[in-house]
N, C-alpha and C positions, 0 to 999 in steps of 0.2 A: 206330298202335300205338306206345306209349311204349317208349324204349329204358330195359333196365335199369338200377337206379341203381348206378353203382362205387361201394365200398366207400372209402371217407372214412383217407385216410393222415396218421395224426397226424407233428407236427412231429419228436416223438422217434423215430419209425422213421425218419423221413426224415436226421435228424442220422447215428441207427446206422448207414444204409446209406452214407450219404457217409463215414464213420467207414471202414468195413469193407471197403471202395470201395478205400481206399490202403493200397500197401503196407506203408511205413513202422509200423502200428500193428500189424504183424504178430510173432512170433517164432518159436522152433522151438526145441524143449529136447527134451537126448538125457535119457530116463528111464532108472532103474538095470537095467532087464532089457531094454537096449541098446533098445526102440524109440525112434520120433522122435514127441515131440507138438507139434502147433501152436497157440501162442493166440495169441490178441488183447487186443489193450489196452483197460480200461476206457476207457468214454468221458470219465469225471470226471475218476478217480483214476489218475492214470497209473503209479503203483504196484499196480495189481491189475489182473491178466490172468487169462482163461478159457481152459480147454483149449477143443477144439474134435474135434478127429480125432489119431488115434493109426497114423503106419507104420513098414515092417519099416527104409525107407534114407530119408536126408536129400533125394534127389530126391522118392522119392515124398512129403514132407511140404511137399515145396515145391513140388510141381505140385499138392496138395490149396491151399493158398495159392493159388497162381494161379488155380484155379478158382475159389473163394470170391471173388475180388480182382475179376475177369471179370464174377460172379454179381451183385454188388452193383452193380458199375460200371454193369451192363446195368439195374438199376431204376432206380438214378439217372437216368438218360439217359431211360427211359421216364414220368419224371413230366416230362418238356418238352410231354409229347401223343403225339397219331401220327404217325408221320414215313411218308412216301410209300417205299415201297422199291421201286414198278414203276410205269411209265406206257405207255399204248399210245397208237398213230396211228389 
């Protein structure tokens, strides 16, 4: 039985996620009815950023970063193949 075929990751998703991967492209801007938004940097133009998520305090916009940062990191690392996580005797 043929294993099914994965889906084909073009170069530019791959650039995005290593992009979105690091913190550094990240920000957090306080908007005028006091929440916290976070974007990201374009990957071109490093004058234009995208919102992303919007919270009530500056932690919570920065733990939504941190998971996004986690999020990407972990595909990254999973285009190396499969890594063994257990082995038995």
């Amino acid at each position: 039985m043929a294993q099914p075929q994965q889906p084909q990751i073009t170069e530019e998703a791959i650039n995005m996620w290593k992009h979105l991967s690091q913190k550094k492209h990240w920000r957090i801007v306080q908007l005028s009815n006091g929440y916290f938004q976070t974007e990201h940097r374009d990957l071109q133009d490093k004058e234009k950023w995208y919102d992303v998520t919007r919270r009530e305090t500056m932690e919570a916009a920065e733990a939504a970063i941190d998971g996004s940062v986690d999020h990407y990191a972990k595909k990254v690392d999973f285009l190396k193949g499969p890594k063994v996580v257990k082995t038995f005797k």
